[in-house]
N, C-alpha and C positions, 0 to 999 in steps of 0.2 A: 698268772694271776687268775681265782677263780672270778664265776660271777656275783660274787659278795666284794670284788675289789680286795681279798686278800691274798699273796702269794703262797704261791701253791710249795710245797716240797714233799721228797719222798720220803716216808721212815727212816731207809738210811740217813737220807742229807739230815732230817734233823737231830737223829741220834750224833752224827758225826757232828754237828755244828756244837751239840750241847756238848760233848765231851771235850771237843775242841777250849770251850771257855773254861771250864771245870778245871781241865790242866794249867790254864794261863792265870789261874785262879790260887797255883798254888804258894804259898808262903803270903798272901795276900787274906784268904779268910781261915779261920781256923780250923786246925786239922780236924777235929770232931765232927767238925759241918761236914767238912770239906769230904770227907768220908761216906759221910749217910749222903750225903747228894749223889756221889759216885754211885754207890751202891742202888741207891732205886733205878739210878742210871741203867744200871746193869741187869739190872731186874723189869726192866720195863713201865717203871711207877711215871709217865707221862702226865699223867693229870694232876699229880702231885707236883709235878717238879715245873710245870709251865705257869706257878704260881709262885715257888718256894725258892727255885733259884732267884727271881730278881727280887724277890724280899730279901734275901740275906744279902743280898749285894747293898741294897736299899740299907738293912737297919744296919750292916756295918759299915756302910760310907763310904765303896768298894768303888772306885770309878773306872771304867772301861774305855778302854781304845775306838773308833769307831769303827774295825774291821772286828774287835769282840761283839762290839754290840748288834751289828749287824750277824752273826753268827749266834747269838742272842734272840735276836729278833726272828732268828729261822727256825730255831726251837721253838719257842714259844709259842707263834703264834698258828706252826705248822700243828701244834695240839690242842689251839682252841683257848690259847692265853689270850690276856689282853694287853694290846701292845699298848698302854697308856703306862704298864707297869716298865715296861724299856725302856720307853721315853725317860723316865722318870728318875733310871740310873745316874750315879753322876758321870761325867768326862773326865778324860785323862788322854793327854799326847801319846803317848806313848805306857807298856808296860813299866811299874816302878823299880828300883834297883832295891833286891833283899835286904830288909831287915836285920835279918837272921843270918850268921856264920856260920860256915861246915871247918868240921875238924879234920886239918891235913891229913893226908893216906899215909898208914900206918901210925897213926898218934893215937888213933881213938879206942876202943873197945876190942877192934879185931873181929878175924872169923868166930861165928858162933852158931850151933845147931840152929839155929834159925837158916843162917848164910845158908847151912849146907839141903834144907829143906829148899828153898829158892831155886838152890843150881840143881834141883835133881826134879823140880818140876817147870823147867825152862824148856829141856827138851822135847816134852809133850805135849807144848804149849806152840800152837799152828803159829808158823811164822816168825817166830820170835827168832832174834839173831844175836842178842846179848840179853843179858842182866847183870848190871852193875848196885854197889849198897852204899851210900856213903852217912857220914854220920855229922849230925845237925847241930847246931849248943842249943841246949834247953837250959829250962831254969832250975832244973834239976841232973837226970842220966842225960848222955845225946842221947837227939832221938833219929831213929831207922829211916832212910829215903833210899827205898828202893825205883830207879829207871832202869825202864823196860825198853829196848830196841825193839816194837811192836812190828805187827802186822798189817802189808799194804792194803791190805783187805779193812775200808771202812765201813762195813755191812753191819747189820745189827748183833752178829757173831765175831764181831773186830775187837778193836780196840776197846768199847766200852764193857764191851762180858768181859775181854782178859783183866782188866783192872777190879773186876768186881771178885772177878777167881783169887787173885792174887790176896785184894782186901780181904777176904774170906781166910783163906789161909794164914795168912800174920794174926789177927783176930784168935785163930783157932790155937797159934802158940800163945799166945798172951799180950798181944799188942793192941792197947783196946783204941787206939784212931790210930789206925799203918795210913803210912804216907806209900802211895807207888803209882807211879808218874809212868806211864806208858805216850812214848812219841812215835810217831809213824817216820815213816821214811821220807817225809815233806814236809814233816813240824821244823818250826823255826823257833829252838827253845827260847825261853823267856828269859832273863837276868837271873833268875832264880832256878832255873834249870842251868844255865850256864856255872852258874857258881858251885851248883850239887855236882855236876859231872867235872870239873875241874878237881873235886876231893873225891872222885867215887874209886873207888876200886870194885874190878871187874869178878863177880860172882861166877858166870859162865857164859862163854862166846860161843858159837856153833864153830865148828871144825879144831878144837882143842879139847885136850880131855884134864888141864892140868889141872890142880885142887890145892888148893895152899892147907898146909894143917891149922886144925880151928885151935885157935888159941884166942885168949882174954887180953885185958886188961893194955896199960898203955907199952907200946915200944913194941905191940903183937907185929906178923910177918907182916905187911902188906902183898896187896896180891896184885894181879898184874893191871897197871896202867894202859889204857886208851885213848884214845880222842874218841868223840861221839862220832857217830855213822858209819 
């Protein structure tokens, strides 16, 4: 705690606290936000986001855990927010149980150039031990949630730049809000990570080389199944 009576954190800590909430945030506010938030994330836009994260929490009615909001509170007020906006979030016991349905492995759309952009930029990607795709019901196509088996490294070069890299890239095919969920090796996913990885099929693991062929449409190959971690 400084001498102004507010506690202190290091860049990393509130990079990692803010990304932290961002993730647990997912299937909870919408992907478009849910997106540009990351990405300043990733970018560094701190004075932006120590104001814009508890507002969208705030005008969509978003209620947090108390170990979110204290990870919340590490962001924020580590860049100079004002913690009366954290207060101010609503509560919640616990993360809520998805909304939103994934489409069983092998049911849904299949590999596709996109998939195979993923797995050929996983290996270059520091740290990373998998990437899995799985596909979401929308009210229209599904839609892409790619989880990332991230890097233990939560430095400012961690987890919050991979997701921003990643966002960048799906964007750059045509994906205009990519959902991609980077967890560390100590994230305790959320109900809605749990449910994503129960239909994900695996994109690329470290130490295999297999590649399923890209094919469309329903009844495609599915590709190999895992448990998370």
């Amino acid at each position: 705690m400084d001498q102004n009576g507010t506690v202190s954190s290091s860049a990393d800590e509130a990079e990692q606290a803010c990304h932290d909430v961002l993730l647990a945030m997912a299937g909870r506010l919408p992907d478009r936000l849910l997106w540009r938030l990351r990405d300043w994330l990733s970018s560094g836009a701190h004075v932006a986001l120590r104001t814009a994260l508890p507002r969208a929490l705030l005008r969509h009615r978003v209620g947090v855990s108390e170990d979110e909001r204290a990870r919340l509170r590490t962001a924020v007020l580590a860049w100079g927010g004002p913690a009366r906006l954290v207060d101010a979030v609503l509560h919640v016991d616990a993360a809520p149980e998805p909304t939103a349905g994934f489409v069983e492995p092998g049911r849904g759309p299949g590999w596709d150039d996109t998939d195979l952009v993923l797995r050929a930029l996983a290996p270059v990607a520091g740290g990373v031990t998998a990437v899995r795709r799985a596909w979401r019901h929308g009210s229209g196509a599904p839609v892409r949630v790619v989880l990332v088996d991230g890097p233990a490294d939560a430095s400012a070069g961690g987890r919050a730049a991979l997701t921003g890299a990643l966002q960048r890239a799906l964007r750059a095919r045509g994906e205009s809000d990519p959902c991609v969920e980077v967890l560390g090796p100590t994230t305790v996913p959320t109900p809605y990570h749990r449910a994503a990885l129960a239909a994900a099929e695996v994109l690329w693991r470290r130490g295999t080389d297999r590649v399923p062929p890209a094919r469309t449409g329903l009844g495609a190959e599915a590709g190999e199944l895992v448990g998370h971690g």
